[in-house]
C-alpha positions in Angstrom: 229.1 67.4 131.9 231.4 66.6 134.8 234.6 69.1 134.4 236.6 66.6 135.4 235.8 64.6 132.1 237.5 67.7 130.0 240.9 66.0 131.6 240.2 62.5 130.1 241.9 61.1 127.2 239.6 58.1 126.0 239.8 57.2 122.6 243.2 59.5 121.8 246.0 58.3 121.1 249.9 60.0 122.7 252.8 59.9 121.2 255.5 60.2 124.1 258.8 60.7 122.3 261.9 60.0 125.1 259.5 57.9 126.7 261.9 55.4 128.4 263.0 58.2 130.5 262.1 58.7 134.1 260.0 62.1 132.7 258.5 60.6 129.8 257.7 57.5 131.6 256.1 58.8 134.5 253.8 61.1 131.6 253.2 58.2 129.2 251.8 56.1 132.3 249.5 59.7 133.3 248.0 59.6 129.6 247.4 56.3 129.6 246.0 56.5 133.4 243.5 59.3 131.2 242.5 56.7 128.9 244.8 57.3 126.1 245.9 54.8 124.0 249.9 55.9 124.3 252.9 55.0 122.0 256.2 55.2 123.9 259.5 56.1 121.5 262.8 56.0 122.8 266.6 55.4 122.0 266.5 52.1 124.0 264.4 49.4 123.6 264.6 48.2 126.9 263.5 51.3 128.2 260.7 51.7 126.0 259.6 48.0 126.9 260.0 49.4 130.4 257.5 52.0 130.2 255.4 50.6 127.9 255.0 47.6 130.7 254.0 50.2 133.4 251.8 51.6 131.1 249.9 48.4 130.5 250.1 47.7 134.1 248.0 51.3 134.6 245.1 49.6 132.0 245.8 51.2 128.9 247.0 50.4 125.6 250.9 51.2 124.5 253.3 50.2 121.5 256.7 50.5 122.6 259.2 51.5 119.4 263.1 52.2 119.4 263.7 55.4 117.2 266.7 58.1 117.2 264.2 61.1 117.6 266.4 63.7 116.2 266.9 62.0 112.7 264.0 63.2 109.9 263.3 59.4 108.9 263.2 57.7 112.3 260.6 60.1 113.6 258.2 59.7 110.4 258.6 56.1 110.8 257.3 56.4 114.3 255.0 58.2 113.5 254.0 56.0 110.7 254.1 53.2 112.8 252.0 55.0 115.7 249.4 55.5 112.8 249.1 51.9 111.4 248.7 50.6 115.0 246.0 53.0 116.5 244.8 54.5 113.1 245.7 58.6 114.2 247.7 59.9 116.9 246.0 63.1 118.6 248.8 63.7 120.9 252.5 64.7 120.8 255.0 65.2 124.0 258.4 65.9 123.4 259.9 64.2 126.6 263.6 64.0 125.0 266.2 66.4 126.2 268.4 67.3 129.2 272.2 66.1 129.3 273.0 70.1 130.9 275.3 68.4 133.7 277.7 66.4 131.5 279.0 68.9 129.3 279.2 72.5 131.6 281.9 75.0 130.1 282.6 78.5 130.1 280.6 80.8 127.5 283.5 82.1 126.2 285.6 78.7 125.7 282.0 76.8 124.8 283.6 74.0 122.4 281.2 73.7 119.5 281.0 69.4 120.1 279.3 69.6 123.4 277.1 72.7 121.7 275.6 70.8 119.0 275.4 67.8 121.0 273.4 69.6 123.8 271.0 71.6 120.5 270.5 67.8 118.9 269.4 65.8 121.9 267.1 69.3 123.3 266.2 71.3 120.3 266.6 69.4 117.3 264.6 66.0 119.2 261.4 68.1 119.3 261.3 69.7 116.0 261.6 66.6 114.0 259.3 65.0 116.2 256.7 67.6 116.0 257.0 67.9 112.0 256.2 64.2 111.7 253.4 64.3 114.3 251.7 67.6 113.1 252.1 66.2 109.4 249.8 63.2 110.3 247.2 65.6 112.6 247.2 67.9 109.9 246.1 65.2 107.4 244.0 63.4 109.5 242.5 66.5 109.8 241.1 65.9 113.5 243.4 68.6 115.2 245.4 67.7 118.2 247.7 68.4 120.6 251.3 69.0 121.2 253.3 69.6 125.0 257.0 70.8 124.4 259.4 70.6 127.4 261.1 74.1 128.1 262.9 74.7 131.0 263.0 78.1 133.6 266.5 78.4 131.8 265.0 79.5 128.9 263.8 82.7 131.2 266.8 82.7 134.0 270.7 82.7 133.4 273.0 80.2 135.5 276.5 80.9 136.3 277.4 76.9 135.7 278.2 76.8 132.0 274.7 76.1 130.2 275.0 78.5 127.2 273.7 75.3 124.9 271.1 74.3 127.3 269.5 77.7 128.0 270.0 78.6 124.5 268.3 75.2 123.7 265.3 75.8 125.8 264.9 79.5 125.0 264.4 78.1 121.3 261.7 75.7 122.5 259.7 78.3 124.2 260.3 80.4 121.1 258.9 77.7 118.3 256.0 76.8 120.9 254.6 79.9 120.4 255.4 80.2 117.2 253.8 77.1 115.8 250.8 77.6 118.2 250.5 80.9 115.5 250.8 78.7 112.5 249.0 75.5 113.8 245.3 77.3 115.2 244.3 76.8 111.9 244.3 73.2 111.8 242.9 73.3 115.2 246.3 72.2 116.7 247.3 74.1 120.0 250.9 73.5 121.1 251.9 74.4 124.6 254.5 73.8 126.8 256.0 73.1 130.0 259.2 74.5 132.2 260.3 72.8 134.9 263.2 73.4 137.1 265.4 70.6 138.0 263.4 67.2 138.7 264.5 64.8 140.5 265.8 62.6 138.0 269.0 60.1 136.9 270.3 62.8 134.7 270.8 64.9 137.5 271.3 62.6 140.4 275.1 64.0 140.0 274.0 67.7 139.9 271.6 66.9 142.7 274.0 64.7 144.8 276.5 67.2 145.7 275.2 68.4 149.2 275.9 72.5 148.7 274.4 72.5 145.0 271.4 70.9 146.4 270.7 72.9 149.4 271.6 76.2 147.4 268.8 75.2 145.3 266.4 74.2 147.7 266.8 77.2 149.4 266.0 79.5 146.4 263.1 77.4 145.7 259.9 78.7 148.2 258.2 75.4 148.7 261.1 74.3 149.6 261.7 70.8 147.6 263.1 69.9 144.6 260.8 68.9 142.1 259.3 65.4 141.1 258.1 63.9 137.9 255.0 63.5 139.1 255.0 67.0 140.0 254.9 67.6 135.9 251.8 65.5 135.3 248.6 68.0 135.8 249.9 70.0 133.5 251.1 67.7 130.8 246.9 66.1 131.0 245.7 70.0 130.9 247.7 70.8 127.7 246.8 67.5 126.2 243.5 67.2 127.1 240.0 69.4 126.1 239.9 71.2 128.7 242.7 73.1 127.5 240.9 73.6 123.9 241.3 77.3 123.5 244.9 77.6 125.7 247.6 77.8 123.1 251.5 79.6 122.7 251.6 79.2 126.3 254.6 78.0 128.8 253.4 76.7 131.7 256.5 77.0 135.0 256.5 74.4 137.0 259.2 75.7 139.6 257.8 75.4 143.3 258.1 79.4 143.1 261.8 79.8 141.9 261.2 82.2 138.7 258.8 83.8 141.7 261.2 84.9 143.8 264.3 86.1 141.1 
């Protein structure tokens, strides 16, 4: 067998929750560029059509649904609906999240609002998700996959106000390992990656003031700031065979950052 075929996804099917977004986009297009048949979710169903016309335009199949991730019966009927389209759904990435920049505040004065707002769209998105997903894997019986998205402030401290956010992400890491304990059984691994900051619209105001960007490039050894595409190996690893006995793990993806501190 070519190794290379242990990365290709024909015949599975992805469920990319947050899909519209320019990280879940750019990974729904990847899986489908694998050969998976790939269901994008999102908020916005523009943005969902969006993606789910790129991923067509790659050659692979793709149902584009609107859902609110973080609410229990949205995510099972996406789930359900992923299930009575392509008959099973093998893989789960949790693509929503992020919103650190808009709501920065001191620890101590941390309102409790912008806290729960920053724990539903990051935390509370990918356990609802999951459940669904892994609920339909576990009865199809098949096994499968799922890729959180942590962050290198689950590991690393920022003096910028993100007590939510890196509590958020530390959580993330936390339950991928735990329910790569709980899941083996049913031959599910769960994985995850951390990325530093991306190059992306929710950050384009972070990443557009000239001193915050160059203080960040500088810490960062490769000397760039990260792109989506940059995320995309290890997304098809973790979702693919030839990551069948890798499990619990957190993959940084940091162009050296968490390297260096």
């Amino acid at each position: 067998m070519n190794p290379v075929d242990a990365f290709r996804l024909d015949g599975k099917v992805a469920l990319v929750s947050g899909g519209g977004g320019a990280i879940g986009s750019t990974i729904a297009v990847g899986l489908g560029g694998a050969g998976a048949r790939v269901v994008v979710a999102d908020i916005d169903q523009k943005l969902a059509d969006a993606a789910a016309a790129k991923v067509i335009q790659a050659g692979a199949e793709c149902l584009a649904l609107a859902a609110d991730i973080t609410n229990e019966a949205e995510a099972s009927r996406i789930v359900a609906a992923a299930v009575e389209h392509f008959g099973r759904i093998d893989i789960l990435v949790n693509a929503v999240g992020g919103g650190a920049g808009k709501v920065l505040f001191e620890a101590q004065d941390y309102p409790r609002d912008a806290w729960d707002w920053i724990m539903e769209l990051n935390l509370r998105s990918t356990l609802v998700a999951t459940q669904a997903a892994v609920r339909a894997m576990i009865q199809a019986g098949s096994g499968g996959r799922v890729v959180n998205i942590s962050s290198v402030r689950a590991q690393l401290g920022i003096d910028s106000g993100y007590s939510a956010y890196v509590a958020a992400k530390g959580a993330i890491s936390s339950l991928t390992r735990q329910w790569a304990t709980e899941w083996a059984k049913h031959g599910i691994t769960v994985n995850a990656i951390a990325p530093t900051f991306v190059d992306t619209p929710q950050v384009a105001t972070l990443l557009g003031d000239p001193a915050f960007r160059a203080g960040l490039v500088s810490r960062v050894p490769l000397g760039r700031i990260g792109e989506t595409n940059d995320l995309l190996g290890a997304v098809l690893f973790f979702a693919s065979s030839a990551s069948s006995f890798v499990t619990g793990q957190i993959l940084t993806i940091d162009g050296g950052l968490t390297a260096t501190q």
